[in-house]
MARKEKOL-418180 format. One line per 5 residues: number of its first residue (from 1); for each residue x, y negated, z of C-alpha. Coordinates in nm, 4 decimals, always signed. Last residue first. Layout:
BEGIN
NUM	X,Y,Z ~ ...
***
This chain:
BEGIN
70	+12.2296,+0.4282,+23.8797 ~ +12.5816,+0.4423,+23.9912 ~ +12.7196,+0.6079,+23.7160 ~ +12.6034,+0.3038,+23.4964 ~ +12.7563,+0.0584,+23.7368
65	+13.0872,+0.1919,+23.7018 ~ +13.0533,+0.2405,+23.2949 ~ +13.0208,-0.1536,+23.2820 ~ +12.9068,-0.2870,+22.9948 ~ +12.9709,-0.5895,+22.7459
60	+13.0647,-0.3660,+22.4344 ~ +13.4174,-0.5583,+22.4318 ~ +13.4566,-0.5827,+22.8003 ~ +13.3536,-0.2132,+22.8686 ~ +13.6122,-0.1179,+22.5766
55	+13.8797,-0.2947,+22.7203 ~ +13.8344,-0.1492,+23.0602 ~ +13.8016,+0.1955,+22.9200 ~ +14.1144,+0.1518,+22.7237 ~ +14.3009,+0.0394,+23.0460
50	+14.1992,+0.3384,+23.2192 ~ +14.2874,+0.5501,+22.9760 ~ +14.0810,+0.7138,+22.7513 ~ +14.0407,+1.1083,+22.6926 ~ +14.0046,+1.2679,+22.4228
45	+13.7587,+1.5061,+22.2884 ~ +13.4975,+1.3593,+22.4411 ~ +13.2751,+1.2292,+22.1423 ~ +13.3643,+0.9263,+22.2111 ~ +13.7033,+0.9434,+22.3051
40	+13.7776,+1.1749,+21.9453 ~ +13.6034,+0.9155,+21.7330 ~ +13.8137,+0.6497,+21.8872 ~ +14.1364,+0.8166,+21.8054 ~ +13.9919,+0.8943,+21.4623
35	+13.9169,+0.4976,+21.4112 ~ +14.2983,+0.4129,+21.5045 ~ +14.3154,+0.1810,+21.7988 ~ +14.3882,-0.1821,+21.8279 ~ +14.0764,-0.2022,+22.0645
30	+13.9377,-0.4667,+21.8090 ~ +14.0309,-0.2858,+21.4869 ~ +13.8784,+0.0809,+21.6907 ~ +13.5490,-0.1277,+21.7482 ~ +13.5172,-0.2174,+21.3282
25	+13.6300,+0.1513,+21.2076 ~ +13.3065,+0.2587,+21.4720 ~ +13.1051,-0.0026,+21.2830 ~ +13.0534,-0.3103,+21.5286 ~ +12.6815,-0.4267,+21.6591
20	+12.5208,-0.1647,+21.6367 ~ +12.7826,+0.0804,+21.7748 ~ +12.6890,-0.1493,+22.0765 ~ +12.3182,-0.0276,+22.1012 ~ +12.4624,+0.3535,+22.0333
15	+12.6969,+0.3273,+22.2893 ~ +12.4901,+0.1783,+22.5791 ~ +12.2061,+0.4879,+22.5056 ~ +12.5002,+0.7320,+22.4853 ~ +12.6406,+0.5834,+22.8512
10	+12.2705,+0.6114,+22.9398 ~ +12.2460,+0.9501,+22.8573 ~ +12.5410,+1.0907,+22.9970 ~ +12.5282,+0.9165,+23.3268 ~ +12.1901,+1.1105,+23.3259
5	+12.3325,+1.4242,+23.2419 ~ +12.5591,+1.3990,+23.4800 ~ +12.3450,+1.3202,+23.7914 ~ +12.1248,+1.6123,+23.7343 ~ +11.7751,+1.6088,+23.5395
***
């Protein structure tokens, strides 16, 4: 399996253990987003700023960084 897929994988893994813990309309309330815009960066349609990311990392408790490292 390359690199990418892998980073892939566990950042899907990550997701789907947070997306348990808020509903995806829940997560877009907290990143004061709409629920479509966060629909389209998670499914890679859009992509999130650096500031998004960082407020999404601290509200799901990861860190995509350290993910792409492993």
């Amino acid at each position: 399996m390359n690199s990418i897929n892998k980073i892939k994988e566990q950042i899907t893994a990550k997701k789907n253990v947070a997306m348990q813990k808020y509903s995806q309309k829940g997560l877009a309330n907290k990143l004061g987003i709409s629920e479509s815009q966060l629909s389209n960066i998670l499914a890679g349609r859009r992509k999130a700023s650096n500031d998004m990311i960082k407020k999404i990392e601290s509200i799901l408790n990861i860190d995509f960084y350290k993910i792409g490292k492993n």
